[in-house]
C-alpha atoms as one frame of an Amber mdcrd trajectory, in Angstrom:
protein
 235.802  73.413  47.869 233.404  70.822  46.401 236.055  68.562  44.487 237.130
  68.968  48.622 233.945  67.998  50.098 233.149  65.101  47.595 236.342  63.508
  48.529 235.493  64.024  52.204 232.577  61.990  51.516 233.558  59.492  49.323
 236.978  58.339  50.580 235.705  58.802  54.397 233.573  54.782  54.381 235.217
  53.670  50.951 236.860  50.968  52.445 234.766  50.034  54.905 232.540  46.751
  55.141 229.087  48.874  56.529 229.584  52.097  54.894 227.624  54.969  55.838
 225.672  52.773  58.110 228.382  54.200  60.471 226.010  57.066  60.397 223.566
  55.894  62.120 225.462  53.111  64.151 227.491  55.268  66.157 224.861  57.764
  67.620 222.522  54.936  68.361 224.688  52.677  70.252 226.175  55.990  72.167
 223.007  57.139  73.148 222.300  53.376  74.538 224.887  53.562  76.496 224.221
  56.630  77.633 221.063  55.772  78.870 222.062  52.633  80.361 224.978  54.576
  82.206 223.538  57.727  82.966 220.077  57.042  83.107 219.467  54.112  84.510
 222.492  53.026  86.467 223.501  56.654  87.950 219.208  57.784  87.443 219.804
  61.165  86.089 216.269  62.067  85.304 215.720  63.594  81.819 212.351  64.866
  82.990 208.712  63.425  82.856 207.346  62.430  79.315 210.775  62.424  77.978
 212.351  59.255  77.024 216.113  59.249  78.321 216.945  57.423  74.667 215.615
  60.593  72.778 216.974  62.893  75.526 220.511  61.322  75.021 220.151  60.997
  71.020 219.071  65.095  70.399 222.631  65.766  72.662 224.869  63.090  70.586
 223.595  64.442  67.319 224.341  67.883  67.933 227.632  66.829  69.623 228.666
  64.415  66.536 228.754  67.424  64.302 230.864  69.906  66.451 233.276  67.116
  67.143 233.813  66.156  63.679 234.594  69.743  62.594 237.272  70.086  65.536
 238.805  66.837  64.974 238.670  67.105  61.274 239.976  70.668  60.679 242.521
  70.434  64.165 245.090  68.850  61.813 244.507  70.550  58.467 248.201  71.733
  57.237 249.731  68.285  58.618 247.612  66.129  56.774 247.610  68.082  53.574
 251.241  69.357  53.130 251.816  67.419  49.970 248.935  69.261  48.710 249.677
  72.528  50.053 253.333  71.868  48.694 252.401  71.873  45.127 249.775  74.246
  44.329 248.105  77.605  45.235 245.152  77.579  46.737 243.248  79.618  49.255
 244.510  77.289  52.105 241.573  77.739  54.400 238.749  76.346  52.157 240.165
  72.954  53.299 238.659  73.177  56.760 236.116  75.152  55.293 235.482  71.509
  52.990 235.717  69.847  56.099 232.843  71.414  58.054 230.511  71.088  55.182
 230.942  67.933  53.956 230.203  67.170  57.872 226.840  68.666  57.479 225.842
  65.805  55.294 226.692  63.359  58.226 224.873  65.740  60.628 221.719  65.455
  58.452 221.509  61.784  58.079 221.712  61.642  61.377 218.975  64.373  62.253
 216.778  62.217  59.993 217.721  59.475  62.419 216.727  61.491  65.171 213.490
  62.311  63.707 212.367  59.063  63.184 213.083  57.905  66.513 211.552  61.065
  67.765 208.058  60.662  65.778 208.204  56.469  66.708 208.102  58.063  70.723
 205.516  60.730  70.149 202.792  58.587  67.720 203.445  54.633  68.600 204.474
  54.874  72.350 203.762  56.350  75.368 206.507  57.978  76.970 206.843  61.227
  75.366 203.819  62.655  76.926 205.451  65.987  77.164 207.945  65.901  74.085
 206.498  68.655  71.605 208.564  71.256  68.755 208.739  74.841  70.165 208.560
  77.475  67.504 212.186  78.785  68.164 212.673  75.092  65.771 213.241  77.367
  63.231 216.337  79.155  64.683 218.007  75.468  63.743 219.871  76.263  60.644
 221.110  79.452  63.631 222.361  76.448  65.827 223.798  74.537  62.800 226.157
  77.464  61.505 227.234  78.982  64.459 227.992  75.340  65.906 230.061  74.919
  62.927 231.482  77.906  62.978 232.505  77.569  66.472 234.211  74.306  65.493
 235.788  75.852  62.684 237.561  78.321  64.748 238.843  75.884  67.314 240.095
  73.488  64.656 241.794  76.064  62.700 243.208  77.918  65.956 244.675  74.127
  67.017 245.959  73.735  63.252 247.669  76.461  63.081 249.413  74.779  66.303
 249.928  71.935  65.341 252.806  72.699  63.224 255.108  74.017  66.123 253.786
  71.639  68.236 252.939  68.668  67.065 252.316  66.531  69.896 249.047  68.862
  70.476 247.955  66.221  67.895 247.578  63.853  69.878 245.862  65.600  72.647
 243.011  66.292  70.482 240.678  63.518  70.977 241.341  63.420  74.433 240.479
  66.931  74.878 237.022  66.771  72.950 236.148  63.726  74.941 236.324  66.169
  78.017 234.672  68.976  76.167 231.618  66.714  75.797 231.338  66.390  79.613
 231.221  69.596  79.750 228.808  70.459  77.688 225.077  69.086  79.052 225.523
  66.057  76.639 224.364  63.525  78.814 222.336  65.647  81.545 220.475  68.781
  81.827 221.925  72.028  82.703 219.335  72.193  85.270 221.158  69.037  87.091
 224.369  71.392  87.273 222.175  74.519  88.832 220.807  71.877  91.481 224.282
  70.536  92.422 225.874  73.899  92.418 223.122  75.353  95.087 223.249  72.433
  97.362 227.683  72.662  97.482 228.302  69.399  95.631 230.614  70.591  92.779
 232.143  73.668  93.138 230.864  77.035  91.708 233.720  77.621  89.157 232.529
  74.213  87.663 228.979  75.227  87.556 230.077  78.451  85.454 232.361  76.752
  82.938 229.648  74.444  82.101 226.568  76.993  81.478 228.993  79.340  79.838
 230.261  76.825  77.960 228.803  77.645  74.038 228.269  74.086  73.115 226.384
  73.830  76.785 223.867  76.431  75.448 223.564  74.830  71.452 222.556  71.510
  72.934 220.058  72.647  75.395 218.743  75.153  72.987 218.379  72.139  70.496
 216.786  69.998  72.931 214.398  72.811  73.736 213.253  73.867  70.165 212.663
  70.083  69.214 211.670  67.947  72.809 210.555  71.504  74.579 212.658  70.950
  77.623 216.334  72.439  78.324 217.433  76.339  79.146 217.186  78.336  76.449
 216.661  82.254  75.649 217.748  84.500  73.051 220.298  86.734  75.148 222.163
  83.227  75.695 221.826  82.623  71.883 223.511  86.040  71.097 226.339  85.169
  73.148 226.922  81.892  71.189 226.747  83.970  68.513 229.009  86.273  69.450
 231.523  83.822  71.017 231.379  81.892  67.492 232.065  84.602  65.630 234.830
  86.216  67.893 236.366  82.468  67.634 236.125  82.072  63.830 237.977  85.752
  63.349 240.722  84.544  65.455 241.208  81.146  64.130 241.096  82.872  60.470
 243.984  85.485  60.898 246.223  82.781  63.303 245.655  80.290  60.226 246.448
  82.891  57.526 249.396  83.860  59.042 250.089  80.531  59.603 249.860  79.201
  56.225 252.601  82.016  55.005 255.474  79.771  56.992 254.509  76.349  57.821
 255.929  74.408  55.418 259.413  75.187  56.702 257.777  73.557  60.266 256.059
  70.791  59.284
């Protein structure tokens, strides 16, 4: 698993002209855009004394890492056949690899989070109200179950993938309408509002609070900015939902692994 996870890292910007300044590129520019978008142009308010950039950033970060272990375990036996073909190994430490070599991107990109977080609090004045809850240190909770959760979608859609291979394909796509469904780029409490006054439907309303990731990011942005919806009965069904997930993805992948090379 860590001859695995080194070559995740390594290989991942090896040929690229900035590197692992992709790192810190990506989530910065998103959550500009975000702002400018969301923010500004359709003025979804992130709350007093909390900057929409910051508001946008502690979403993206969190997202980044739970989209990189779907995307990057969704197509495990496909893009390692040659591998699988020619030796024994326990097949599922590759998306095992995957998700925590991940984590490495996730915390250089926390850091960046935290530096843009202290430059608000200490040399500006528009986090008035930003301030760390205690619950902070139920983060490394967040972190695992969050990867867990992608873990057990990626392997379930692996496992898929080698009947059906066009489900390839619809990966991306479907994890770009994930995020929109999971408080990314607004509060949950936006959703509650709409759904009382009749402007999206119900069922919409309900797919989005119950969504798990919906519940990790506004946890996240409560523990660290001290706004969002967050309490621990909504944390132990993450938890649960994770786990349930992860056990399902492991025996569909197991069984898979037994047969797929005649499929792929």
């Amino acid at each position: 698993m860590l001859l695995f996870v080194k070559r995740n890292v390594v290989t991942l910007y090896k040929q690229t002209i900035l590197g692992p300044l992709w790192y810190f590129i990506q989530p910065l520019f998103t959550s500009v855009i975000f702002t400018l978008v969301f923010n500004n142009i359709a003025n979804i308010s992130t709350g007093d004394g909390i900057p929409s950039f910051l508001f946008n950033l502690a979403g993206i970060t969190l997202w980044n890492y739970f989209k990189e272990c779907i995307v990057g375990t969704s197509d495990t036996f496909r893009k390692n056949q040659n591998i699988f073909g020619k030796v024994y190994f326990p097949r599922v430490i590759m998306p095992i690899s995957v998700v925590v070599s991940n984590l490495i991107k996730f915390g250089i990109q926390l850091l960046v989070f935290v530096g843009f977080y202290v430059y608000y609090v200490f040399f500006t004045n528009q986090a008035t109200q930003a301030s760390p809850q205690m619950e902070l240190l139920l983060l490394p909770v967040l972190v695992f179950f969050m990867g867990l959760l992608g873990l057990g979608f990626g392997m379930v859609i692996s496992s898929m993938t080698t009947k059906y291979r066009d489900l390839s394909y619809l990966v991306t796509f479907g994890v770009q309408l994930l995020m929109y469904a999971s408080a990314v780029m607004y509060p949950l409490d936006l959703i509650k509002t709409k759904v009382a006054e009749g402007s999206i439907p119900n069922i919409t309303g309900i797919l989005i609070e119950y969504n798990p990731m919906t519940t990790i990011v506004e946890a996240f942005r409560f523990i660290t900015l001290g706004v969002g919806d967050f309490s621990f009965s909504k944390l132990i069904y993450v938890i649960v939902v994770s786990s349930v997930l992860f056990l399902v993805g492991l025996i569909i992948f197991n069984k898979t692994e037994k047969s797929f090379i005649d499929t792929v």
